[in-house]
N, C-alpha and C positions, 0 to 999 in steps of 0.2 A: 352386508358386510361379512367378509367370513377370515381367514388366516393368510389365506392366498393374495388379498387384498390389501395386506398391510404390510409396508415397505418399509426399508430399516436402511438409513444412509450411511456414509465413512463413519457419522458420529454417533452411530445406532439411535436416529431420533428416526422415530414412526415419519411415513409419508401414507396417505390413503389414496389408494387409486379406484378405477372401474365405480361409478356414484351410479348405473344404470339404472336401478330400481329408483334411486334418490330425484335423479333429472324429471320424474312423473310428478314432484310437487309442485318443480318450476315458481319456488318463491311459497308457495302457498303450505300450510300447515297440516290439508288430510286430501286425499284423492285416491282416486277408484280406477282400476285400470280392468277389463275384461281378456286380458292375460296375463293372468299371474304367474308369469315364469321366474323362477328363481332356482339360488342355491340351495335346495333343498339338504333341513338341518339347522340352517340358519336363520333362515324364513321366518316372521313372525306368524303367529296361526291366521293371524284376521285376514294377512294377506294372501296365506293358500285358500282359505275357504271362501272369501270373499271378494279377492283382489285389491284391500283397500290397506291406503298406504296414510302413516303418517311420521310428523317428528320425532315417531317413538321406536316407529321399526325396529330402525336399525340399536336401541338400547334393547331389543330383544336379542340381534345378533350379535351384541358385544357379551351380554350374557354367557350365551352359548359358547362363547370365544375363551371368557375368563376360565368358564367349565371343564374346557378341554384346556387351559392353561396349567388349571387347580388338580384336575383329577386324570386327565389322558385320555377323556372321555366325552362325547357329547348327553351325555343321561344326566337327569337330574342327582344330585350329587348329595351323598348318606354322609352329614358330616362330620359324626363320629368316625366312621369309614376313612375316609380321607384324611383326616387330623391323626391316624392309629399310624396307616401306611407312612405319612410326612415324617412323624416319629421314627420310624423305621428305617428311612432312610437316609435323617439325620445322624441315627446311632449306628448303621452302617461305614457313611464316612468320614464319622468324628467331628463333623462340622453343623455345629447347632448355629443359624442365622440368628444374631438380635430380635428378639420378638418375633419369632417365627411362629410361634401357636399363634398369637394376635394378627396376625398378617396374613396367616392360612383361612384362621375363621373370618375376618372380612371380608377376604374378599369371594368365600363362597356364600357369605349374608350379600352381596353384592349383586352376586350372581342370581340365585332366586329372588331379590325382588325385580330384575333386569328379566326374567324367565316369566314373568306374570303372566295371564293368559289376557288379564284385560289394560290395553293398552295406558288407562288413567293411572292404573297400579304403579306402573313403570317409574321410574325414578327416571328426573331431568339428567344432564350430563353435568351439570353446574353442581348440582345434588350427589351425582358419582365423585368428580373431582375432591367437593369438598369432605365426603365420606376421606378418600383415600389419603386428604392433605392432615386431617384429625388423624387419622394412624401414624403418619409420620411423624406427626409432633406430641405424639403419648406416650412418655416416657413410665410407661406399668412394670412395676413390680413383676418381673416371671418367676411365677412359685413352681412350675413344673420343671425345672432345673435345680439343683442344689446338692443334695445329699448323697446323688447315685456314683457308684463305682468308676472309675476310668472313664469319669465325663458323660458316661450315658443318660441319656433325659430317662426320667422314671415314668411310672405309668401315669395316662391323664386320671382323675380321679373317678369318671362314671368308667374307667377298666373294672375286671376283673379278672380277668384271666391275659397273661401276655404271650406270648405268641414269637420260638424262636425263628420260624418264617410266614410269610404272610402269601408265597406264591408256592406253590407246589410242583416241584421239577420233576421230568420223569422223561430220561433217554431212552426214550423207544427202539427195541426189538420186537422185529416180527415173533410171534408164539414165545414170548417169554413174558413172566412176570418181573415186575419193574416194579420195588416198593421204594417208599419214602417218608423217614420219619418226619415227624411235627412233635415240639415238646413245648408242654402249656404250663405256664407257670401262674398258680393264685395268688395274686400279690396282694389280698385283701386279709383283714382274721374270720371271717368269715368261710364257709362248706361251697364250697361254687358246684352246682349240678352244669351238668354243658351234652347237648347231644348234636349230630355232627348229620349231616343230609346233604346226598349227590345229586346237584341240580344238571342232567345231562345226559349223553346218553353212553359213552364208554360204561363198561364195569370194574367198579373197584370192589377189592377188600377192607373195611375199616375196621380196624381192633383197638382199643374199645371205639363203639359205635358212640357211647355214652357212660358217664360214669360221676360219681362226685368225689372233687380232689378237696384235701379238708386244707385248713387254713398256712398258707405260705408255703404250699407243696408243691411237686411237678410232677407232671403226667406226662408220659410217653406216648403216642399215638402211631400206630402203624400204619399207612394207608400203602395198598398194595394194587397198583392198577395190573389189572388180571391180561393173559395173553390175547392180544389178535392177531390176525392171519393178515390182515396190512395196514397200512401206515393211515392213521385220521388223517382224513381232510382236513385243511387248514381251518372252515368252516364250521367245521365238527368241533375241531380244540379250543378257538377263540369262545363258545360257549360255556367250556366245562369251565365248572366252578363247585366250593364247597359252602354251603350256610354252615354256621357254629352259632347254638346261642347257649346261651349260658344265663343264669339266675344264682344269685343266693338265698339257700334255702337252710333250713334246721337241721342240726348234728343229728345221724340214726337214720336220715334216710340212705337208700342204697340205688343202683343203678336203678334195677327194676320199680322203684317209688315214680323215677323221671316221667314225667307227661307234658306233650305239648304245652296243656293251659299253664305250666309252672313256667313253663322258660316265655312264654309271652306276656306275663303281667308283671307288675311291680311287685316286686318281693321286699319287705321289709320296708327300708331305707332306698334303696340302689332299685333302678330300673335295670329288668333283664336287656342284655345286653346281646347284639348280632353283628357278629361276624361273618365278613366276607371273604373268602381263601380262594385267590384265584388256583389255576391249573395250566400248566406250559407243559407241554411235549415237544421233545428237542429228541428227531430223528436223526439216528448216528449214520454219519456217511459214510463212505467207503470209498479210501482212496484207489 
């Protein structure tokens, strides 16, 4: 099963088409086929590695499906990550969904047990269903809504540092420098240390690379993608990205204190926290 497969009528009700991997059960519940051809992506493992097919497959490929529903992505899904950006883009266009944190984190709990490697793991579709019909009829309390400014949803509670974007723009010119601010705000009472790493291969500038913002402060961050002589491959950009993590740590320390093992363990209370920041280069065209 993959997106390509699921058909949407006059009254947007799902239809499923193409069952070709499905038609190898012919009634029966597990079967082996000695070409395992498929859409790769969506594939359960057992069936690339082994050709063997069962009732469960395809809750492997709906997995996959919700994932790239949930996050835009086929990868296994960080779901703080994904819960930060959703925020982001609720308080973008002012439109908070009814139980939207409740309905984002389902349905990527949904998804990784649908992603299991071993097919028993897997959750039945009766077991998906009534997962999804208990969401509907849970009327929770949302405490992540309330207090904030002009309707903005506040930060989830394992934040610490919020984030006034989350994707990193940069209209590319040939041999020019192209910077781009990011402003992080601590919305904890707590010293947030946070040190910043270019997972890629363009070069940037970051000022500060790292630093500690003390409690309910903001930080300016410059990042400055440095000149090339031509345009990234499309290939090239879909990779760049930045890591951010971030820890709360004791008043008095100073940039130079920062070390990995601080921003990867539990600091106090709060688990160190990581961030993802993508990266877009948007080449200026020329009428």
């Amino acid at each position: 099963m993959k997106p390509e497969n699921i058909l949407l009528d006059d009254l947007m009700i799902p239809k499923i088409t193409d069952f070709g991997i499905s038609k190898l059960l012919d009634g029966a519940t597990h079967a082996v086929t000695s070409d395992p051809t498929g859409s790769r992506g969506y594939c359960a493992p057992e069936f690339i590695a082994r050709g063997e097919v069962s009732t469960r497959s395809d809750i492997y490929s709906l997995g996959v499906i919700i994932t790239e529903l949930v996050t835009g992505c086929k990868d296994e899904p960080h779901i703080q990550n994904v819960l930060r950006r959703w925020r982001y883009r609720w308080n973008e266009s002012a439109n908070y969904p009814p139980f939207g944190y409740q309905q984002v984190s389902k349905c990527i709990e949904i998804a990784l047990k649908c992603l299991s490697d071993s097919p028993k793991k897997r959750p039945k579709i009766s077991d998906i269903v009534s997962m999804l019909n208990t969401m509907e009829s849970t009327k929770e309390h949302i405490t992540n809504v309330g207090n904030s400014p002009a309707g903005q949803i506040s930060a989830y509670p394992w934040e610490l540092l919020e984030f006034d974007l989350l994707e990193l723009n940069f209209p590319f010119e040939i041999n020019k420098k192209i910077p781009c601010s990011l402003q992080l705000t601590n919305v904890t009472d707590d010293y947030v240390a946070f040190d910043i790493e270019m997972m890629g291969i363009l070069r940037y500038c970051i000022e500060p690379e790292k630093r500690v913002v003390p409690p309910r402060s903001k930080c300016n961050v410059m990042v400055t993608l440095q000149p090339h002589e031509r345009v990234p491959h499309a290939m090239v950009c879909k990779d760049e990205l930045f890591i951010l993590r971030c820890a709360a740590v004791s008043e008095g320390l100073t940039a130079e204190d920062i070390s990995e093992d601080m921003l990867n363990k539990k600091s106090g209370k709060e688990e160190a926290d990581k961030v993802t920041l993508k990266v877009v280069i948007l080449p200026i065209t020329v009428d």
